[in-house]
N, C-alpha and C positions, 0 to 999 in steps of 0.2 A: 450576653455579656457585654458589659460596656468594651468596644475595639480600640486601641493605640498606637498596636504598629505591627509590622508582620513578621511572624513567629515568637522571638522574646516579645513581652508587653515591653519592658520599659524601651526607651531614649538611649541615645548615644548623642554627647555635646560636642561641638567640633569649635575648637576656642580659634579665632583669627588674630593673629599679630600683626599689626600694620608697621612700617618701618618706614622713616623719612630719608629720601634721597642722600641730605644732605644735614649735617645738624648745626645750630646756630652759633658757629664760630666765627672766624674773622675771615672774610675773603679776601683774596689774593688778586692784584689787578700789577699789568707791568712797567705801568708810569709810573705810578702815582703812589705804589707802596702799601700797605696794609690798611685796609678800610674799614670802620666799625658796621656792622648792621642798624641799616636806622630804627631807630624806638619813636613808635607809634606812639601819639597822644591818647591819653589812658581814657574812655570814654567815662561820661559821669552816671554814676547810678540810675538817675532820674531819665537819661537819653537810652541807657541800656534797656530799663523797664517801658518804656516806648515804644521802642524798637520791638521788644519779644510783644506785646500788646498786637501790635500793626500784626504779626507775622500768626499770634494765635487765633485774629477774627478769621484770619484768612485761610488760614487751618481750619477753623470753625464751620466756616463757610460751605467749603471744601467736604469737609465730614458731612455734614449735614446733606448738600446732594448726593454724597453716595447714597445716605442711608434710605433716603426716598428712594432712587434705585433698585438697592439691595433690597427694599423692602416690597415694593413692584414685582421683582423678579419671582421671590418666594412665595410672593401671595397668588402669583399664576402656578408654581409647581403645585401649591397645595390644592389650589381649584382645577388642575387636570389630576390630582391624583383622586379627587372625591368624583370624578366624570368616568375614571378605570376603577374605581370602586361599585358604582352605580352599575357601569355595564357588564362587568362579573358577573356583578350580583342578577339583573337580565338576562345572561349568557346570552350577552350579544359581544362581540370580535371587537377589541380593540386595534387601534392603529396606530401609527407612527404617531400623528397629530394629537394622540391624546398624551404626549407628553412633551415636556419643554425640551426643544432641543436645542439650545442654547445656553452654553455655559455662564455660572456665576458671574455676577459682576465684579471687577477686582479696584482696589481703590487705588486710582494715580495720581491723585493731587499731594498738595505741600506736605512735608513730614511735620510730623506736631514738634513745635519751636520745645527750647530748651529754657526754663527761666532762671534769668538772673538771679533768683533769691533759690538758696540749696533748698532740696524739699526736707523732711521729714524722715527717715531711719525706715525703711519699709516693714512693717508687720512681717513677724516671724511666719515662714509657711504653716498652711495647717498642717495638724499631726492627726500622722494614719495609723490606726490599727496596725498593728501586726500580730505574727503569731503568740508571743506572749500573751497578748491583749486577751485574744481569743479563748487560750486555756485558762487564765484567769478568772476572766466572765463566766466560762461552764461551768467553775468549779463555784464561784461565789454564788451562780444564779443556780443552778442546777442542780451541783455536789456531781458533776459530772466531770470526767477523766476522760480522755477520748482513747481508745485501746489504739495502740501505734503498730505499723506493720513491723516485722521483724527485722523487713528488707522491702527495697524498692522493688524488686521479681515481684512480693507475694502480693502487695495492693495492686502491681500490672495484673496480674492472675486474676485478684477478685474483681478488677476493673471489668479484664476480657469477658469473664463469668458474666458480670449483670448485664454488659451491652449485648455479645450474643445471643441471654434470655428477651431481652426487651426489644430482639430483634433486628439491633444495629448490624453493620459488616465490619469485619476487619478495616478494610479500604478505607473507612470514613472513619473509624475511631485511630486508626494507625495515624493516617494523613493529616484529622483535624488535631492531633495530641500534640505531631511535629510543630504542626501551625500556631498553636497556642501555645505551648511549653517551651518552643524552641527544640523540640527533637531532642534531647535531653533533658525538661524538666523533669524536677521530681515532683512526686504525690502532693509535698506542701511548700511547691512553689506559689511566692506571689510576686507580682508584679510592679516589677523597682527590682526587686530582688533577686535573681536569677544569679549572677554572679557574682560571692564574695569581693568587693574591693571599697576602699575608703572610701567616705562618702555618703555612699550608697543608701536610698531610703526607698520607700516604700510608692511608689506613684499612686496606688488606690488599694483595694480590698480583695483585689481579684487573688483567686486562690484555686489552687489544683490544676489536671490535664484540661478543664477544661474554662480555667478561669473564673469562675464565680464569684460575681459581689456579694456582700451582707445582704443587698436587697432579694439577688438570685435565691438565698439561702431561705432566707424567709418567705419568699413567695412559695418555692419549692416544697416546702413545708405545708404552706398552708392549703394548697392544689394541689398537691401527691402525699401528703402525710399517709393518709389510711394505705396506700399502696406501699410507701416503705415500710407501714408496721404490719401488713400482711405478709410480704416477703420477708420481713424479721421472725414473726409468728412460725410460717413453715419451719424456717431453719433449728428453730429449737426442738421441731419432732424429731430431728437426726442427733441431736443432745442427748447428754444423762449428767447425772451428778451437778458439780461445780460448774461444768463450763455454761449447760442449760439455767442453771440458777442466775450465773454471770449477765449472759443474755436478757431473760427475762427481768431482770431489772434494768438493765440497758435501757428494751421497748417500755419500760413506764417513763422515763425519764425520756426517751424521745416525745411520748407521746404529750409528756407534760408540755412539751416544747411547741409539739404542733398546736396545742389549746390555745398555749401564748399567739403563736401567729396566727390566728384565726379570729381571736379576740379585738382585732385593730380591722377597720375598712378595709375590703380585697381591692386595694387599688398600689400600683405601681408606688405613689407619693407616701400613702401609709407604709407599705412595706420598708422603704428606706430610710424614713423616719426611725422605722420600730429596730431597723439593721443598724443603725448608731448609737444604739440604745447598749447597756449591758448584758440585755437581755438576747435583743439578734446579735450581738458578735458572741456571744452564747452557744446561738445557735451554729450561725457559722463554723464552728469548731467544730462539729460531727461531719466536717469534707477530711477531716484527718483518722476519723476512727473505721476502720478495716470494714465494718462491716456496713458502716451508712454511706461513710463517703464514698465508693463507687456509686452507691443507687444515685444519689444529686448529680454527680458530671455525668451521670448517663443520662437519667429523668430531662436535665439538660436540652440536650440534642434528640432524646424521643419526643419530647412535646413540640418540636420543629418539625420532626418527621409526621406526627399526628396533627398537627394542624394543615400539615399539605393534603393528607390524603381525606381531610375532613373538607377540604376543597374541593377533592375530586382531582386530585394528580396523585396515579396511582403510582408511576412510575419511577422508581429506584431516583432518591438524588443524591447524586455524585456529593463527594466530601466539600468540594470549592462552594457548588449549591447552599448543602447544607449552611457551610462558614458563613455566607451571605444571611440566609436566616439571621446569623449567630449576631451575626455587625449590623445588621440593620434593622430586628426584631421581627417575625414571623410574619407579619401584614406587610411592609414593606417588603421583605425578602423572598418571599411569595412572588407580590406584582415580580420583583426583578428575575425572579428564577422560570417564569411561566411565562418570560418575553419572547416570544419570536428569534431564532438566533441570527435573523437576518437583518432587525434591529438592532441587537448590541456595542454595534461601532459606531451608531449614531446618538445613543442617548446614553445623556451624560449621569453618574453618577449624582448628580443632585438632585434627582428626581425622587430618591429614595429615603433621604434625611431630613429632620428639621436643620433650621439655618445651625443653631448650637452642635449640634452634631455633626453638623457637615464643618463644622470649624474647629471640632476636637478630633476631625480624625485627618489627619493629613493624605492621609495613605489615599484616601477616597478623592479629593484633590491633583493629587499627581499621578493616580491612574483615572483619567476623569472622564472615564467611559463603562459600561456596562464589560463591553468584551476587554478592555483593559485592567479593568478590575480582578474579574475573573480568570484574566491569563497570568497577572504576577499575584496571584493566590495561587494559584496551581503551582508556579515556577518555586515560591518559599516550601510549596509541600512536598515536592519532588527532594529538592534540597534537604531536609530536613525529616524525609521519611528514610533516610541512610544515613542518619545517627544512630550513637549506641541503643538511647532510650528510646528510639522507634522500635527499632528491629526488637528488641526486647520486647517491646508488647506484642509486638507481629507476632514473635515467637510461642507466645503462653496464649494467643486468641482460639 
């Protein structure tokens, strides 16, 4: 899942008021009597646009050596990550040296100048999906409805039901639900959205206990399809009547769904292509219907746990583990979860990110250490596994 911040996805803005000592009135002196403030010669346009010139090469300037820099620095993360990639794959023992221990470069030169000439009205943000979006698309692409739980209890239930079967723990789906949801979301939380208040919009696509983008959805799809629609298949042998009928058209119309995502390139860039389309936020919309959306936020978190032990790490990883998988995608989260614990307070959290990633996620930044990372992930799950909507699912696991 794409990460943003710990437990709720969205943002909190912290508005700063500045206030002047003194405001531009008349001062008081006690010879001389009431003073005016003197007024400045008005600068002329021509010396203003001068001025911001001078101040922007040098700005310019200025950018430009960091980005050489920044750009140095990354190009060595990525050439020691392809040196702990190689030796994996040798199973020969990495070491401290095969990672950059030195943190990002940060830019301190001039602030970029203000110009004289007002800009331009800024382009409206883009617009996110949301859940309308979604059941609209099913029903236009599809003719699909997505079946709503009755109550938040009975999607935790089917939640706990599919991770138990696909072999999850409690510990890790309890912990990482706090982490993502905030310990109180519900089944069709998304992200922006967490708490009713003015304003309020959508940050991305991410949906459910376990956040999942359009892209999630549709890969999910296209790499676990036949498994969702086998576990869909059993469940109609305990059916009769109506409800098996209900079902059984359900799995045609998932299935139609997995054709669609299978039909576009198995690459990360098609998938979220095809997840902007009407067609994946289509898809997307079976994280709300009872019986599919548990399988995707589980499927989730199993193809994390299956691609460790397809490495050959057999042993149980802890929920924070896991998360790490989740924030930084399976190959990276991997390297960082299979480090040495005696490394962790030396290496920095940028050895796990592209630069764009490592600058959307703040979180990653200000804990800018392996074991810093992993001790305030643990600290929001603690917190947040003594909510209501934790303990709830604890309770139905």
């Amino acid at each position: 899942m794409q990460f943003q911040s710990f437990g709720a996805v969205g943002g909190c803005c912290l508005a700063v008021m500045l206030f002047a000592p003194f405001g531009p009135g008349v001062a008081q002196t006690p010879d001389r009597g009431p003073t005016l403030p003197s007024v400045s010669k008005p600068v002329s346009d021509d010396a203003a646009m001068a001025a911001y010139k001078q101040k922007l090469e040098e700005y310019t300037q200025a950018r430009q050596a960091f980005a050489a820099e920044a750009a140095a620095y990354w190009k060595s993360v990525a050439e020691k990550r392809m040196v702990r990639n190689a030796k994996r794959q040798a199973r020969e023992s990495i070491v401290l040296a095969d990672y950059v221990l030195t943190q990002p470069p940060v830019y301190a030169g001039p602030p970029e100048p203000v110009s004289p000439v007002p800009p331009p009205p800024p382009p409206p943000p883009k617009y996110i999906p949301v859940l309308a979006d979604f059941l609209k698309a099913a029903k236009d692409e599809f003719d699909f409805v997505p079946q709503r739980p009755r109550s938040e209890v009975e999607f935790k239930r089917a939640y706990a039901k599919a991770a138990a079967a696909a072999g999850l723990t409690k510990e890790q789906i309890v912990r990482i639900y706090g982490f993502e949801a905030g310990g109180n979301g519900r089944y069709d939380v998304q992200a922006g959205l967490e708490t009713p208040k003015p304003g309020a919009r959508a940050i991305s696509t991410a949906l459910g206990y376990n956040q999942l983008l359009t892209t999630n959805s549709v890969e999910l799809l296209a790499e676990n399809g036949d498994r969702v629609i086998r576990i869909l298949k059993a469940k109609t042998a305990s059916l009769t009547g109506k409800s098996k009928a209900q079902l059984e058209h359900k799995i045609a119309i998932v299935q139609r769904m997995i054709d669609a995502s299978k039909a576009v390139p198995q690459t990360w860039g098609a998938h979220e292509a095809l997840g902007s389309t009407p067609k994946g936020m289509a898809m997307h919309a079976l994280n709300l219907d009872i019986d599919v959306g548990p399988l995707l936020q589980t499927q989730k978190l199993l193809d994390s746990v299956l691609f460790a032990r397809a490495k050959g790490f057999q042993k149980p990883l802890t929920a924070a583990e896991l998360e790490m998988m989740n924030l930084t995608g399976d190959g990276n989260g991997f390297d960082m979860v299979t480090m040495p614990v005696e490394f962790r307070d030396r290496v920095p959290t940028s050895n796990f990110f592209q630069p764009a990633g490592y600058a959307a996620n703040p979180v990653a930044s200000r804990n800018n250490t392996v074991a810093k990372l992993i001790q305030a992930t643990n600290a929001v799950m603690d917190r947040e596994a003594k909510s209501r909507g934790a303990r709830d699912l604890a309770s139905v696991f």
